[in-house]
Structure formats: structure tokens, C-alpha cells
N, C-alpha and C positions, 0 to 999 in steps of 0.2 A: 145421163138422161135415160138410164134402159136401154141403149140399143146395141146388138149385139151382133159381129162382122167375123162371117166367117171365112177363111181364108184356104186354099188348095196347092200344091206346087205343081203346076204343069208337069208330067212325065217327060215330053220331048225337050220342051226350052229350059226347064226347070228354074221358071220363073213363078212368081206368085199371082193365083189368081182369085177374083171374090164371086164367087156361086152363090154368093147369098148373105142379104143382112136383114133383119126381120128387130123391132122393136123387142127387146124379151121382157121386159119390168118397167111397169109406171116409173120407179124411182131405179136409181141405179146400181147396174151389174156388179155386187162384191166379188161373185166367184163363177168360175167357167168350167168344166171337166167335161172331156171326152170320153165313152167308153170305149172299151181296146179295138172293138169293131171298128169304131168311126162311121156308124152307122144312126149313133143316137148321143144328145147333147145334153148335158145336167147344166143349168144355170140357176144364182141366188140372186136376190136383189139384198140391198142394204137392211129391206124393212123386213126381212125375215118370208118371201116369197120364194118356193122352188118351186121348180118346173122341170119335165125331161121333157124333149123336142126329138122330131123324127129328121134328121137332116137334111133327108132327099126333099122334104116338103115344106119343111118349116114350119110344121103343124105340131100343136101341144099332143104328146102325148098320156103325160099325168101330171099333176099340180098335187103338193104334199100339202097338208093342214098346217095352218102357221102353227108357230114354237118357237118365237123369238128370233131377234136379228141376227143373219146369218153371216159367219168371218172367215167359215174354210170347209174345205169340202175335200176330198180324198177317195178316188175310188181304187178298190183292190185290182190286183193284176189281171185278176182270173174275169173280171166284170162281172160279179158276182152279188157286191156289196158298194152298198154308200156310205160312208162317215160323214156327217154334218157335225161342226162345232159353232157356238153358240154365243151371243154378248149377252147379260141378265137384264130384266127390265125390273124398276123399281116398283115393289108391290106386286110381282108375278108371281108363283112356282112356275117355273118353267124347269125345262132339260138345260147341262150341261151340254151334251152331247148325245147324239142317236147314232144309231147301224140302222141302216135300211136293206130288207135282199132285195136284190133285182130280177123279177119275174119276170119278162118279155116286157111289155107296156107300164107292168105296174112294181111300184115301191114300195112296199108293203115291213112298216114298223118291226124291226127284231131286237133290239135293245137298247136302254137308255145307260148313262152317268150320270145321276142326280147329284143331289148337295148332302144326303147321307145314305151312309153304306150299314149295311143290317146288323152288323154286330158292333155301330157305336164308336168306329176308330177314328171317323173324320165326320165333322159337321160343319157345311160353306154354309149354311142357309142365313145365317146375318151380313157375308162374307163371301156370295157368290160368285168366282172367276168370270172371266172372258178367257174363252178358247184363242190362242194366236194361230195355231196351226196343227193338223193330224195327221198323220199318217199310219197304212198299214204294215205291220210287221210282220215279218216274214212267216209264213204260216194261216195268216188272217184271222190268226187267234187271239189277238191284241193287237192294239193303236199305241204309239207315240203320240201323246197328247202334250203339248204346251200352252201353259196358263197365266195369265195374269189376276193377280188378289189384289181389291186396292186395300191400301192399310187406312182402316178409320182409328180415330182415336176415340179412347174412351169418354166418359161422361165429363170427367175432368179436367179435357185436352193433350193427356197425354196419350202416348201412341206405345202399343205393348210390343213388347221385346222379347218374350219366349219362343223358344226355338219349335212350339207346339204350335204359335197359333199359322195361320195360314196367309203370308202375306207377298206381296213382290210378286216375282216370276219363279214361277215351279215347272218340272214337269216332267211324265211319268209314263207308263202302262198304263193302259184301261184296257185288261182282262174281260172277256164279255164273257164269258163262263164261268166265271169264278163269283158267283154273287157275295160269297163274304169277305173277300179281299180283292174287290173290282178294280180297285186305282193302288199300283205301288209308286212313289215317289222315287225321280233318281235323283240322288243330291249333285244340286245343282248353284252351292252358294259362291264357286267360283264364277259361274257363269255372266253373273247380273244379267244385264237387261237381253230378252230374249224376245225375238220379232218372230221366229221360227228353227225350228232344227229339222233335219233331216236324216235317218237313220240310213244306212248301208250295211251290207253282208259282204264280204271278202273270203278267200279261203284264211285269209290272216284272223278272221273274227270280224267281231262287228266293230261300227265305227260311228260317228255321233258328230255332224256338223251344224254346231249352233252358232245363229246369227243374229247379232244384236249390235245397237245403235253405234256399239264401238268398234263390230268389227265382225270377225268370224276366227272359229275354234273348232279345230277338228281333233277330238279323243276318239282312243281306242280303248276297248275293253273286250277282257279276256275268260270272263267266265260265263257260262254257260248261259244266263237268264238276262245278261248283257244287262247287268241292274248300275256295275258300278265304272263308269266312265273318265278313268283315275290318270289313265295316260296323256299328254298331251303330244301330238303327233307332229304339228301346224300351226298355226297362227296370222292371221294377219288382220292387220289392221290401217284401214286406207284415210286417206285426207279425208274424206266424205263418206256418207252412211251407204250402205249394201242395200240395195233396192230390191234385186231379186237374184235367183239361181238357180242354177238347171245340173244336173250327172248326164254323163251322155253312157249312153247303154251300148255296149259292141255286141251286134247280133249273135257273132259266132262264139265268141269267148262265154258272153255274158255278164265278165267286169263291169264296173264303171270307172273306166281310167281318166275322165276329162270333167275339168268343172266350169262354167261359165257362169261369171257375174258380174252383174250391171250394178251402177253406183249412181248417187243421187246427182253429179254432174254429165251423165251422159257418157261413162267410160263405162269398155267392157273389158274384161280379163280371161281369157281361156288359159287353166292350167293344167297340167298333164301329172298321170301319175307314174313315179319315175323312182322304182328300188324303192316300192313301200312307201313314198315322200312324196308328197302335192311342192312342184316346182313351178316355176314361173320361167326357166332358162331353158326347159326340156324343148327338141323339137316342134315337137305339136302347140307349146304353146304362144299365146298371142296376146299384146296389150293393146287393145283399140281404143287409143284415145282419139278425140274428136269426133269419132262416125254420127253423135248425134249432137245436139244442141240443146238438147232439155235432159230431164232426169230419167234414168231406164224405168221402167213399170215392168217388162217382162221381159225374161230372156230365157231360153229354152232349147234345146237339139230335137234335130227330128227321131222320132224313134228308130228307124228302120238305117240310120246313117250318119253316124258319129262325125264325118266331116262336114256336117252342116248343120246350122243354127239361124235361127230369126232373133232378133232385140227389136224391143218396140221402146217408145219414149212417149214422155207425157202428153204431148201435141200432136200425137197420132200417126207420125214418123216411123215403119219400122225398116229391118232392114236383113236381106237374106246372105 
């Protein structure tokens, strides 16, 4: 219904508290981001509405010009930069996807992902994706972008099979400097179905946790431009679908050694990384089943302290 509840952890009792809930969208909240401050608040609605919010007030700070229904949203570390990705509407141009900088108050347009790139390698425009999910990559010089194409068939009913056209779930780099090779593809035909991936940096290299309807896949890749994701490190795959997920950050190291996620019956899973391998037997790690009663919606670590974590569930239940 739009209404969007913000939440504090008491310093002395380190309990949760609500300082504030304020209507954000006639229709309803698809995406929430904080900037690193926690001074000011980015929300989308479903119908393609963004807004930055001042938190101490609750008051809009700027509202961005529509550009279609809004799916994901990603801001860089440095609070520098916005990512928006995008669902298409039929009979629009619209963006794929935009970079916004972050001036004080305002958001001001720095790059788009359309449906063709300048020198003719790729054209979505009969065929244009929905954004699942983006992120920034380390440098903030490209996005991890993942996509959904729906496959139309042809005039005839048939439905084409060349390894050219653009169909399924893809996804890639969007290079924002690079105007004539803006989007590279990583092959991702073992992947199928992809709801989101999350990329990582190790001193091991990078690494690539993709999450889809059957489960979740963690590769590693070892060259340089992290294009080819060949290794598989992990795997699992649980009774019920993966709702959400969180990396928990250690302030001092810097790693990301913990992963928590929530499943579509209300179970949580904390795994620890343990000699290079996501374990589930490592000390730190934890299988919470029962703590809720409906399906997880969100689960996350706080940033500042890797031994705590909130999960919320779909009946508004969450839990510290």
C-alpha cells in the first residue's frame, strides 16, 4: 500500500525501534536503499515512482521523472551513485537501466542501458528485458546487471533457437564508459532461472552468487575482467525457493565470510566461510527453522556487526 517503516536498533538495549513510518507511494514500495550515511532514504514504487527522503524529517527531498516500473535499485559504496533497473512497458522507449550521481538533494541523470548499443552488436527493442537485479562492481565503473527476455515466437508459432537471439535470463556488465561495447554478457547457460546474483571480491578473486527458483550457485572466476564464471565452488539447493540474502561485512578484515538466507517457508540459513568453502557445519553457522511462520521477504546483517542480523516475513513479523 506505499507505506514505508523505518526501523533503528537502540545502542543501550539493542533492541529495535520505529522513529518513523511515513506513506512513501500511492502504490506499492518495490525497492528501499539507504545511503551509507543513513542520513537519507531512496524508495521506488511498483508504478515506476522514485523519491530520496531526508530521514530525520520525513520530507521528500527529490522525486526523479518517471521511466518505467521500477525492480532494483543499488547504490555504490562510496554514496556517490544510484543504479535503477527497469520492467519495459508495451509501446514505450523507455531505459533499461540508468546511473544517477548523487549531489546533496539532488539526482541528476548520468547514464542510461538502452535496447541498442552504437555500433549495432545487440538490438532488445522488439525484445526488451526486465532488469532482476544490479549491482555495483567494484571500482564503480560497471554494474552487474541481470536480465530477464521473454522469448516471443515468431509469426508462425514457432519460437527461435539461435544462440544470437536474446532470450531467457542473461546477465552481464553494463560498462558506463564504454559507449560502444556498454553491456558484455557472461555466459550464463548453466545458470537457468535467475531471480538475482550477487558479485564478491576476495583476495581469492571474484566470485558470483546466483539465485534462482531452484536454488543458489556460487562460481568463482579467475581472470582479470571476471567475464568467465567457470568454477563452481557451492551449491545448494533447498526444498523451497530462496527469497532473499544478505554477505555479512567484517569491519576490520573487510571479507565477507557469512551468508544468510531466507526461504519461501520461513526458514533462515547462516553459513560461514570456512578454507575457501560456504559450510553450513562451520561454527558460526546456524539453521533457523521455525523462527517465522510465513515466507522470508528480507534478511540482512547489520553493517557495522557481523553477529547480528534482522529477517522479516511476509505478514510483517520480523526478527533481530
Amino acid at each position: 500500500d506505499g507505506q514505508c517503516f523505518l526501523f533503528q536498533i537502540d545502542p543501550d538495549s539493542a533492541q529495535p525501534q520505529t522513529p518513523r513510518s511515513f506513506r512513501a507511494h500511492g502504490s506499492s514500495v518495490s525497492e528501499a536503499v539507504f545511503l551509507p550515511s543513513g542520513q537519507s532514504l531512496i524508495t521506488a514504487s511498483a508504478d515506476g515512482q522514485i523519491r530520496k527522503w531526508d530521514f530525520a524529517t520525513g520530507a521528500i527531498e527529490t522525486e526523479l521523472p518517471w521511466a518505467g516500473p521500477v525492480t532494483a535499485l543499488s547504490i555504490s559504496n562510496d554514496g556517490r551513485y544510484l543504479l535503477v533497473g527497469h520492467a519495459p512497458v508495451e509501446g514505450r522507449e523507455l531505459p533499461v537501466a540508468q546511473r544517477f550521481r548523487i549531489e546533496g538533494d539532488a539526482l541528476l541523470a548520468d547514464s542510461q542501458l538502452i535496447n541498442q548499443d552504437p555500433i549495432g552488436r545487440r538490438d532488445w527493442d522488439n525484445n526488451q528485458p526486465t532488469v532482476q537485479s544490479v549491482q555495483f562492481a567494484k571500482g564503480n565503473d560497471r554494474a552487474l546487471v541481470t536480465l530477464f527476455f521473454p522469448t516471443r515466437p515468431f509469426g508462425n508459432g514457432t519460437v527461435p533457437t539461435s544462440d544470437d537471439r536474446w532470450t531467457g535470463y542473461r546477465m552481464g556488465y553494463w560498462s558506463f564508459n564504454e559507449t560502444q561495447r556498454d553491456f558484455e554478457l557472461i555466459p550464463s547457460s548453466k545458470n537457468g532461472e535467475i531471480s538475482f546474483a550477487v558479485l564478491g571480491e576476495d583476495p581469492t578473486g571474484s566470485q558470483l552468487l546466483v539465485v534462482g527458483g531452484k536454488g543458489a550457485r556460487l562460481w568463482a572466476c579467475d581472470d582479470e575482467q571476471a567475464l568467465n564464471f567457470n568454477r563452481l565452488t557451492k551449491s545448494f539447493r533447498p526444498a523451497t525457493a530462496i527469497a532473499s540474502l544478505d554477505f555479512a561485512s567484517d569491519p576490520e578484515s573487510g571479507r565477507c565470510e557469512r551468508l544468510v538466507v531466507g526461504d519461501a517457508e520461513g526458514n533462515v540459513r547462516v553459513w560461514q566461510l570456512e578454507s575457501d568453502r560456504w559450510s553450513e557445519n562451520a561454527e558460526a553457522a546456524q539453521h533457523l527453522v521455525g523462527k517465522h511462520d510465513a515466507a522470508i521477504v528480507s534478511t540482512f546483517f547489520r553493517p557495522d556487526d557481523p553477529d547480528r542480523m534482522i529477517s522479516a516475513d511476509r505478514r510483517g513479523h520480523w526478527k533481530l
